[in-house]
C-alpha positions as semicolon CSV with decimal commas, in nm:
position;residue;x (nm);y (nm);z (nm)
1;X;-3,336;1,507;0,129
2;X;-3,207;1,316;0,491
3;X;-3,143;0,990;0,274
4;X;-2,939;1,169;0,000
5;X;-2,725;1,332;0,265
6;X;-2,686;0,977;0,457
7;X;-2,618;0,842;0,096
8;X;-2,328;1,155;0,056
9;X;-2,149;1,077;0,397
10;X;-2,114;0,689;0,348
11;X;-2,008;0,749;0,005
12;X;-1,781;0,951;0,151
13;X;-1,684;0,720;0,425
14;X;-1,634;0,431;0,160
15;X;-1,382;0,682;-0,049
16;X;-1,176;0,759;0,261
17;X;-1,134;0,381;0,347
18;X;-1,039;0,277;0,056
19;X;-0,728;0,568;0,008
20;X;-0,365;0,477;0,021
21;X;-0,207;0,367;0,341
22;X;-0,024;0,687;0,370
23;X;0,277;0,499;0,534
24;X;0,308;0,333;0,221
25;X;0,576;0,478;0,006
26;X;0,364;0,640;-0,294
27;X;0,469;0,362;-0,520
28;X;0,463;0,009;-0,478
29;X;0,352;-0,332;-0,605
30;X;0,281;-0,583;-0,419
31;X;0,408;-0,938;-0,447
32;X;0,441;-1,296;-0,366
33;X;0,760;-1,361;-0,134
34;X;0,999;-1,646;-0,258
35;X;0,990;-1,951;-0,040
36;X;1,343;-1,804;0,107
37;X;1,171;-1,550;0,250
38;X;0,933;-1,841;0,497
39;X;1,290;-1,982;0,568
40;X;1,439;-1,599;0,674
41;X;1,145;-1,536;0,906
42;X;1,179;-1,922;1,080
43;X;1,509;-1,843;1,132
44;X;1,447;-1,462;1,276
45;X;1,171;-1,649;1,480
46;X;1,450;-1,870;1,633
47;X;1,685;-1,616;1,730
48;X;1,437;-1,420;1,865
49;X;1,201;-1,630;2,035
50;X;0,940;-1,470;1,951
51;X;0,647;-1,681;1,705
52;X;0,422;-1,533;1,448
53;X;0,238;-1,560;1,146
54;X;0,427;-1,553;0,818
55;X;0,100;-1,600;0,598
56;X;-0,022;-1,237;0,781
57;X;0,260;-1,054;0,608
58;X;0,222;-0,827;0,277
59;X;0,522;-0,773;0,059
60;X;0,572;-0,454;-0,158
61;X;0,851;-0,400;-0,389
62;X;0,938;-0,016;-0,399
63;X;1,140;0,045;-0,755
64;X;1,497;0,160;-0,713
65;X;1,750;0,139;-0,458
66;X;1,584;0,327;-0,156
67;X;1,231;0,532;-0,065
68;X;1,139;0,800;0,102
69;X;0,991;0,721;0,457
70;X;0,975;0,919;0,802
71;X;1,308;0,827;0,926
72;X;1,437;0,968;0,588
73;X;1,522;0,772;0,322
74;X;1,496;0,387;0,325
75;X;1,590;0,019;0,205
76;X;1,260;-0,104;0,336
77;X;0,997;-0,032;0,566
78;X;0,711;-0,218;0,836
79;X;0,401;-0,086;0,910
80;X;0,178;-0,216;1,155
81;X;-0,055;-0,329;0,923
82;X;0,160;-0,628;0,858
83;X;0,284;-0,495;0,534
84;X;0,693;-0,453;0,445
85;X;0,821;-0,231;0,145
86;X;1,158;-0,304;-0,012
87;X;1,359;-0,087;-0,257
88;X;1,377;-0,337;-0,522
89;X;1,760;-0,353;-0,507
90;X;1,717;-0,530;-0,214
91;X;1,453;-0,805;-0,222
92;X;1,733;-1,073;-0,238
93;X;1,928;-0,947;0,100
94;X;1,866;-1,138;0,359
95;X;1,927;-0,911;0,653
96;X;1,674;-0,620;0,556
97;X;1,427;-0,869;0,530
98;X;1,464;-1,015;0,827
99;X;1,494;-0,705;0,998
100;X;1,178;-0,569;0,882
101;X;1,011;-0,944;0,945
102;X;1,171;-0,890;1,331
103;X;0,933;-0,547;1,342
104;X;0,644;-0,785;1,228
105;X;0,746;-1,011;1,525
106;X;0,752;-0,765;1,777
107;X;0,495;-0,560;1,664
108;X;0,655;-0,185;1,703
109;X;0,871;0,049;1,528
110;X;1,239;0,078;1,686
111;X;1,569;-0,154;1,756
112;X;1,603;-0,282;2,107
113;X;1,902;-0,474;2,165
114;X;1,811;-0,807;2,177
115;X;1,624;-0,860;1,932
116;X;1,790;-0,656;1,692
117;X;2,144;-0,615;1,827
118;X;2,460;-0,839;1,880
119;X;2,272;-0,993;2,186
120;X;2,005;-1,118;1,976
121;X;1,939;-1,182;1,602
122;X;2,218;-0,952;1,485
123;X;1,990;-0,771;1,241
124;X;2,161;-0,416;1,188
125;X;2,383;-0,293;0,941
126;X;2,601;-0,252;1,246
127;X;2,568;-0,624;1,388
128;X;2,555;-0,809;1,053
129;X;2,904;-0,941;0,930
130;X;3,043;-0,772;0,671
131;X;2,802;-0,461;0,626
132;X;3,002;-0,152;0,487
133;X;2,880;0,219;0,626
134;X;2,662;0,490;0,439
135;X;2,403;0,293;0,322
136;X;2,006;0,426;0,440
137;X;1,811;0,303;0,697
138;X;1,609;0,006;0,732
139;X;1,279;0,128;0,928
């Protein structure tokens, strides 16, 4: 009776580790990033300073335009398990991927100016040339 009970709670524990990241919008795919993408994160590793690991990061297209995520609704998204959603309409723009790459970089949520600001890699919708106003965060 002991062993079927031990056998119940790792069961158990195997079930729970394997659920969905529940930062993770609650559907995704994920994919293989375009060798533009290696070329977006050298350059957000230049203007930053910062280095990192570009094979570390998971990409996850998100269909549509924008997701729902804690900060409301989004183009894209980090988590700190090295893994970046983007709303499909916006796998080919260069600036919310290199944001969210900049998050892998530092390693934390948030937008200190530099990195993110005109002081550093200019990766806001306010500090990137040419953005027009009302469109949802990048997270």
């Amino acid at each position: 009776m002991q062993c079927d009970r031990q056998w119940r709670w790792l069961a158990l524990g195997v079930l729970l580790g394997c659920a969905a990241d529940p930062a993770a919008p609650s559907v995704h795919e994920r994919f293989d990033p375009p060798a533009t993408y290696r070329a977006w994160f050298a350059s957000t590793e230049a203007c930053s300073g910062l280095a990192g690991e570009f094979e570390r990061i998971r990409f996850y297209r998100v269909p549509g335009s924008e997701f729902s995520c804690p900060s409301g609704m989004c183009v894209a998204r980090w988590t700190d398990g090295h893994q970046i959603f983007v709303a499909e309409a916006f796998l080919g723009d260069e600036m919310v991927l290199r944001h969210e790459m900049l998050h892998d970089l530092i390693g934390h949520p948030g937008h200190p100016d530099p990195p993110f600001g005109e002081s550093g890699c200019g990766l806001t919708w306010t500090s990137w040339a040419g953005r027009a106003a009302g469109i949802p965060s990048i997270d």
